[in-house]
N, C-alpha and C positions, 0 to 999 in steps of 0.2 A: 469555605471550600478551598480546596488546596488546585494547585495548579494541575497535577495530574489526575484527581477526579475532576475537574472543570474539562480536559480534553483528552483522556484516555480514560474513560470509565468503565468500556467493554473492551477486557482483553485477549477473547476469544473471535474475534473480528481480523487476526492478524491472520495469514497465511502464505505459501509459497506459490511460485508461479515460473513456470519454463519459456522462455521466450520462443516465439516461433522461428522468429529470424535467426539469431544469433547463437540459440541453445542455452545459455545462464539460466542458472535457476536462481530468481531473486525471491527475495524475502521481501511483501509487501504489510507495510505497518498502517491500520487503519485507524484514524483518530475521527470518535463519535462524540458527539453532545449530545443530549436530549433537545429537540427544537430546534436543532440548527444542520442537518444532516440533508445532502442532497450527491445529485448522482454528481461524482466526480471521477477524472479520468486519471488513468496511470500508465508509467512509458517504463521501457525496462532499463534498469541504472546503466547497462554497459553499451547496448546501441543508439536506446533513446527510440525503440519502435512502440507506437502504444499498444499495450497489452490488454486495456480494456475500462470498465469503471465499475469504482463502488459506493455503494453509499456512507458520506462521511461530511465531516461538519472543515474537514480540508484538505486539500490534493493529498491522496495516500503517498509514503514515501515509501522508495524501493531502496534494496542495497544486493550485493550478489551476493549469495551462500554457495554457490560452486561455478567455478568457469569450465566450458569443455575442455577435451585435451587436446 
C-alpha cells in the first residue's frame, strides 16, 4: 500500500470553510483511514480561531484560499 492510499484514500472529504472571526476562506484537507478515524478538531490557518471538527484519522490541515480585502 502506498503512502497516499494508507492516509488519503477519500478525496472528497476535503472542503472550504470561512472563518467567522477573521473572514478567510480556508481550504480544509481531511486525511481518513479506515479504522482509525475519530472526531478531530480544526483552527483557521490565519487567526488560529477553531472552526470546528471532522472526522479523520488526524488533525485536518487548513491553508487560506482567499484573504479579505
Amino acid at each position: 500500500m502506498s503512502w497516499v492510499a494508507a492516509t488519503k484514500p477519500y478525496g472528497d472529504a476535503d472542503f472550504e470553510e470561512t472563518c467567522p472571526k477573521c473572514g478567510v476562506v480556508n481550504r480544509v484537507e481531511v486525511a481518513k483511514q479506515d479504522g482509525h478515524n475519530e472526531p478531530e478538531e480544526y483552527s483557521c490557518a490565519s487567526c488560529g480561531h477553531t472552526l470546528g471538527s471532522a472526522t479523520a484519522c488526524n488533525t485536518p490541515r487548513t491553508s487560506v484560499v482567499k484573504k479579505t480585502v
